[in-house]
SELOGU-53703 format. One record per residue: residue in one letter; residue number from 1; x, y, z of N, C-alpha, C in turn. Coordinates in Angstrom, 1 decimal. Layout:
BEGIN
romar rest A nr NUM n.c1 X n.c2 Y n.c3 Z ca.c1 X ca.c2 Y ca.c3 Z c.c1 X c.c2 Y c.c3 Z
...
//
This chain:
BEGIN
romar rest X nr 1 n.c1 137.9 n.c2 105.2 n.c3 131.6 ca.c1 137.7 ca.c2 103.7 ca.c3 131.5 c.c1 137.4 c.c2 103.3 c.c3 130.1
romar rest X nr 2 n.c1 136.5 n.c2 103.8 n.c3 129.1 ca.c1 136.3 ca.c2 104.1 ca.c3 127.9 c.c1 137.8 c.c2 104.0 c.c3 127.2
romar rest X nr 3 n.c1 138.5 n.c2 104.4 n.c3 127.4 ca.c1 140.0 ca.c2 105.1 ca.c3 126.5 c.c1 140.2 c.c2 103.6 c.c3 126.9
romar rest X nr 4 n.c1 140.8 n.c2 102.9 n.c3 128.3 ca.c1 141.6 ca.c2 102.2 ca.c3 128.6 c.c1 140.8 c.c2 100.8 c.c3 128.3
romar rest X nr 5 n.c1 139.7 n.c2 100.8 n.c3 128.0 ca.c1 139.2 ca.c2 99.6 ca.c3 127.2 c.c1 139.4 c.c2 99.2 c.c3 126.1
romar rest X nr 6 n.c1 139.2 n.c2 100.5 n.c3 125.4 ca.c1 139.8 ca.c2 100.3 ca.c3 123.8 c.c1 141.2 c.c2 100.6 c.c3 123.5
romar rest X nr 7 n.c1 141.9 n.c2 101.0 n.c3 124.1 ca.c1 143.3 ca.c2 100.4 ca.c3 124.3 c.c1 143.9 c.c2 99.0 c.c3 124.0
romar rest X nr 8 n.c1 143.3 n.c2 98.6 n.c3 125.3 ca.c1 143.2 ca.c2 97.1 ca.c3 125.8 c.c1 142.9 c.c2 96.0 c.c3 124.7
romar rest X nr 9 n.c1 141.4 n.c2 96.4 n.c3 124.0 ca.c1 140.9 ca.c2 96.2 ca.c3 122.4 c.c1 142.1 c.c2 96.3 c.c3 121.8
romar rest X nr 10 n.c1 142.6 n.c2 97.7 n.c3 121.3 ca.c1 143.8 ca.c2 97.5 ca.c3 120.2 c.c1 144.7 c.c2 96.5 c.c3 120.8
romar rest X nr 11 n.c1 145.3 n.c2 96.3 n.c3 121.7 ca.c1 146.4 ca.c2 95.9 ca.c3 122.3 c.c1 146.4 c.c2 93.8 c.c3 121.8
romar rest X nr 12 n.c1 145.4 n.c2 93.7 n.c3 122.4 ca.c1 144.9 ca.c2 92.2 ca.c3 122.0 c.c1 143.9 c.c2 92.1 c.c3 120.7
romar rest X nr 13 n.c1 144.3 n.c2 93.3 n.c3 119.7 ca.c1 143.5 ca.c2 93.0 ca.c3 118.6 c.c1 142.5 c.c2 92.4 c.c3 118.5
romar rest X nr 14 n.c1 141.3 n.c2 93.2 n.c3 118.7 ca.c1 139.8 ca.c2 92.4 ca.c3 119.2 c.c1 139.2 c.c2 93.8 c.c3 118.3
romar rest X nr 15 n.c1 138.4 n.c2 93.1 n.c3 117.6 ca.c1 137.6 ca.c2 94.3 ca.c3 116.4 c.c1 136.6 c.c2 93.8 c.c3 115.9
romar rest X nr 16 n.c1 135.9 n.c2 94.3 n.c3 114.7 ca.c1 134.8 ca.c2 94.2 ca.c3 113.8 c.c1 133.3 c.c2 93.6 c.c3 114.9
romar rest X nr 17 n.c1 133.1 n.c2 92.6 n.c3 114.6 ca.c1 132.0 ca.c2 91.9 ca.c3 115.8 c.c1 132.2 c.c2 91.9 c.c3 117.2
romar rest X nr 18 n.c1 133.3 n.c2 91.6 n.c3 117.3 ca.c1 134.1 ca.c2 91.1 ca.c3 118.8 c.c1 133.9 c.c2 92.2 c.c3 119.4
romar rest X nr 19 n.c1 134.0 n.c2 93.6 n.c3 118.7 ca.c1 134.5 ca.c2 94.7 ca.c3 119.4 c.c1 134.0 c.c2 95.6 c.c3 120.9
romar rest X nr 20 n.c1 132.4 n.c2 95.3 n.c3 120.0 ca.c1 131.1 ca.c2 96.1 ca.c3 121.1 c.c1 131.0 c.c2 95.2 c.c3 122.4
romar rest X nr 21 n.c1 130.8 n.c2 94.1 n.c3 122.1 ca.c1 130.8 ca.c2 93.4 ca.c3 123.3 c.c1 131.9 c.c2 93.1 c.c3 124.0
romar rest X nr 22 n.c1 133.2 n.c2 93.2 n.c3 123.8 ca.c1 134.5 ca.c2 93.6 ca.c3 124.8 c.c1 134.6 c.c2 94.1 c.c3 125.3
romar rest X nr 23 n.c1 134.3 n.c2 96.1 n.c3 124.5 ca.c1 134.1 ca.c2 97.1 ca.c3 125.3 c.c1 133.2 c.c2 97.2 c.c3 126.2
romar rest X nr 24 n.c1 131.5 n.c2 96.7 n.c3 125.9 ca.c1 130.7 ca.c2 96.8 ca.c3 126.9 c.c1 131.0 c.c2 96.1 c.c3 128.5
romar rest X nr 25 n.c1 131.3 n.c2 94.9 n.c3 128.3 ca.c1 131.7 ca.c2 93.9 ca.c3 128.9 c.c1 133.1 c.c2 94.8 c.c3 130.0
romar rest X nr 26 n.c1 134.1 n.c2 95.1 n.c3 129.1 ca.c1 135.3 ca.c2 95.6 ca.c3 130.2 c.c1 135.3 c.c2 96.5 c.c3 130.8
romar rest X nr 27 n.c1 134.0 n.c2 97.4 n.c3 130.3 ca.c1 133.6 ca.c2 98.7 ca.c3 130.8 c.c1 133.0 c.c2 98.6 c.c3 131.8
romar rest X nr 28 n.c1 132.2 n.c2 97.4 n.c3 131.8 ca.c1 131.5 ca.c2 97.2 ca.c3 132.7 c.c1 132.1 c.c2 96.4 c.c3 134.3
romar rest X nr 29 n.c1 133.4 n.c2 96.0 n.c3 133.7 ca.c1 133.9 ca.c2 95.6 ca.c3 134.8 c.c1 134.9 c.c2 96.6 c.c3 135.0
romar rest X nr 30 n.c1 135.3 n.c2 97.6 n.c3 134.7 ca.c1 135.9 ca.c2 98.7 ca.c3 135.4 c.c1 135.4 c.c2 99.4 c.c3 136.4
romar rest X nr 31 n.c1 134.4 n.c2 99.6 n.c3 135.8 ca.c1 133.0 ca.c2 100.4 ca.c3 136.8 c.c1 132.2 c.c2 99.9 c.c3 137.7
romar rest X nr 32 n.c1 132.7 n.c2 98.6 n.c3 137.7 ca.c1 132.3 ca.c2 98.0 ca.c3 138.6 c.c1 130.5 c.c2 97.4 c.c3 138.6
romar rest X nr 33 n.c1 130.5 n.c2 97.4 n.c3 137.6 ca.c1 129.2 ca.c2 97.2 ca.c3 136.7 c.c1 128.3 c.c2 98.3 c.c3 137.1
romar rest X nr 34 n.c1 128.5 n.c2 99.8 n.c3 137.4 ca.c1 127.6 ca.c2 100.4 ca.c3 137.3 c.c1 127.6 c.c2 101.2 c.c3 135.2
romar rest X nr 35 n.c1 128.4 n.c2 101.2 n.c3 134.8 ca.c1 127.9 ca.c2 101.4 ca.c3 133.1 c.c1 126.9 c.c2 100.4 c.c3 133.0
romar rest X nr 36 n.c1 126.8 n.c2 99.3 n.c3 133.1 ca.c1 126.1 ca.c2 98.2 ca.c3 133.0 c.c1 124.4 c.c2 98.8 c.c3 133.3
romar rest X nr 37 n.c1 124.2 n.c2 99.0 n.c3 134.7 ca.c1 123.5 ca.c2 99.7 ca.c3 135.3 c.c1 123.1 c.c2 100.6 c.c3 134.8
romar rest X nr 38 n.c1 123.9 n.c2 101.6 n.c3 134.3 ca.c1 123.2 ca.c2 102.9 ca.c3 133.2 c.c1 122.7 c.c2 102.9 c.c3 132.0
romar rest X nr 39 n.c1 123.3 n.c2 101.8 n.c3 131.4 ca.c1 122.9 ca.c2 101.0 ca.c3 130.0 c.c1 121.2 c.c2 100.7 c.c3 130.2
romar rest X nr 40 n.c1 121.2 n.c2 99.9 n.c3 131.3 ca.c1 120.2 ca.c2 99.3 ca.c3 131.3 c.c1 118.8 c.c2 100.4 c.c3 131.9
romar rest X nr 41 n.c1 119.1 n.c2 100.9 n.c3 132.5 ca.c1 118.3 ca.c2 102.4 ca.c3 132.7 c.c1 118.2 c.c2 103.1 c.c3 131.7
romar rest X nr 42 n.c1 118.8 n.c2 103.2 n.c3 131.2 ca.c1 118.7 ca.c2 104.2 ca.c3 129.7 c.c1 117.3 c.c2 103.5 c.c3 128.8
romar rest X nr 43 n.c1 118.4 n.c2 102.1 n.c3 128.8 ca.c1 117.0 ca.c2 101.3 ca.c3 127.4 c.c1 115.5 c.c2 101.1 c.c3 128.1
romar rest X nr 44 n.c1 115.4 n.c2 101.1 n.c3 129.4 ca.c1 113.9 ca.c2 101.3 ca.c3 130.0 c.c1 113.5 c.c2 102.3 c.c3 129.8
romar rest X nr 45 n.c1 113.8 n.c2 103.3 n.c3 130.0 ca.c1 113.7 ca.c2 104.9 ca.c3 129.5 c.c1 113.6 c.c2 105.0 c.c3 127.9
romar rest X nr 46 n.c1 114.1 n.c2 104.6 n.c3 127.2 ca.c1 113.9 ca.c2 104.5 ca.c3 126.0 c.c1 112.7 c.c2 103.7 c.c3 125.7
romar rest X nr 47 n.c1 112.5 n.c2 102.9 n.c3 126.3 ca.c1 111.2 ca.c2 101.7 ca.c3 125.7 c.c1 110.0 c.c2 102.0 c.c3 126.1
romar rest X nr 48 n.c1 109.9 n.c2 103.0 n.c3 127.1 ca.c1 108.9 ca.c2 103.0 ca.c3 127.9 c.c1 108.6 c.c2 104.8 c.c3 127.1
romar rest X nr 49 n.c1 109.6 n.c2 106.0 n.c3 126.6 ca.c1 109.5 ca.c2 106.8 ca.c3 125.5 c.c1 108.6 c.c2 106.7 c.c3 124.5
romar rest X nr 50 n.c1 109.5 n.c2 105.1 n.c3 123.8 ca.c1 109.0 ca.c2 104.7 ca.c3 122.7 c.c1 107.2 c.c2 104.7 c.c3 122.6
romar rest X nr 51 n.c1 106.9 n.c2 103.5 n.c3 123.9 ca.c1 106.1 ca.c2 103.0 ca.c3 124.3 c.c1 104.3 c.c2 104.4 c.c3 124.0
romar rest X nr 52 n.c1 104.9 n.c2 105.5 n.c3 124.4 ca.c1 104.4 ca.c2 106.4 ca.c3 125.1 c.c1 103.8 c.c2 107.2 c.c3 123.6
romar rest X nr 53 n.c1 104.9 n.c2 107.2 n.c3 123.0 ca.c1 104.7 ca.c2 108.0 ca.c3 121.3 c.c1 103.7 c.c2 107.3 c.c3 120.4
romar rest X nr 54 n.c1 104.0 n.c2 106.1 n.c3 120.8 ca.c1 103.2 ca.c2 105.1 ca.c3 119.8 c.c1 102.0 c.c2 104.7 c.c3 120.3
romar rest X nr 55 n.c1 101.4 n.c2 105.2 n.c3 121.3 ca.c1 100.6 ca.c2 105.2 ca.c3 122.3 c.c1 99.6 c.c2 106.3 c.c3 121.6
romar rest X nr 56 n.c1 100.4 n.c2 107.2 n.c3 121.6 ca.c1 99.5 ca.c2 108.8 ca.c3 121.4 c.c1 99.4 c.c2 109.1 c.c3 119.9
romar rest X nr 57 n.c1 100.4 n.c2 108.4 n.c3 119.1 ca.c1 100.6 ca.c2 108.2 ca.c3 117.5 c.c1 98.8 c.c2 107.6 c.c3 116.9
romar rest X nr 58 n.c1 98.9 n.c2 105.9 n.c3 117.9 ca.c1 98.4 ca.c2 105.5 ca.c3 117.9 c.c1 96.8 c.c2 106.3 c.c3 117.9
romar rest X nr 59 n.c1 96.7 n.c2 107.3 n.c3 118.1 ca.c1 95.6 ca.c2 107.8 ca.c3 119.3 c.c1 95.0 c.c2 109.1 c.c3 118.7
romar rest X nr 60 n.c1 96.1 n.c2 109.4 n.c3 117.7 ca.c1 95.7 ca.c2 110.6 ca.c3 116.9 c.c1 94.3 c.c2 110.3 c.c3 116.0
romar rest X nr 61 n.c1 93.6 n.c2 111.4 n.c3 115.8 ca.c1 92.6 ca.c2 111.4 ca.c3 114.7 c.c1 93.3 c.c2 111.7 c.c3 113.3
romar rest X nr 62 n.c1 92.7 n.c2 110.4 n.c3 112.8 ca.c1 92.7 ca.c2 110.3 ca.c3 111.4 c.c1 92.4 c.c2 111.0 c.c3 110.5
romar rest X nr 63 n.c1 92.8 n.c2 111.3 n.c3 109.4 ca.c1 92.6 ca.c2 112.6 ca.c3 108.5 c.c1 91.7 c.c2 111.7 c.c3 107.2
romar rest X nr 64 n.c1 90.6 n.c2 112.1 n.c3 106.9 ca.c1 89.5 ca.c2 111.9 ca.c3 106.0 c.c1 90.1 c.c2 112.2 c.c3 104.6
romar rest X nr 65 n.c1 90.4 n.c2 111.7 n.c3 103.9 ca.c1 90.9 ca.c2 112.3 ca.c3 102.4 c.c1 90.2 c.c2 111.7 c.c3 101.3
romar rest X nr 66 n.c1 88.8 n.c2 112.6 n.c3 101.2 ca.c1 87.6 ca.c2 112.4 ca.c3 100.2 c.c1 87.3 c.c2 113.3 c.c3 98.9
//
């Protein structure tokens, strides 16, 4: 579905800015918006990762340099 998007892309010459959001967008309607669905599961998983490091980053003992 990926190949046949950016196909599609070359075909109607859609590039530089245009490009990501064509592909995301027609991908997502090939699949019937489940890419969409995994996109968005991913970046929750990722923010809530993030979330988690910066948490414990946050949390570490500081090192005294006297």
């Amino acid at each position: 579905m990926i190949r046949q998007a950016v196909e599609e892309a070359e075909q109607q010459k859609i590039h530089g800015q245009a490009l990501t959001p064509y592909l995301l967008k027609r991908v997502s309607q090939l699949t019937g918006g489940a890419s969409m669905r995994t996109n968005l599961s991913l970046l929750r998983n990722n923010a809530r990762l993030a979330g988690q490091i910066a948490y414990q980053f946050a949390n570490m003992p500081r090192l005294r340099l006297i």
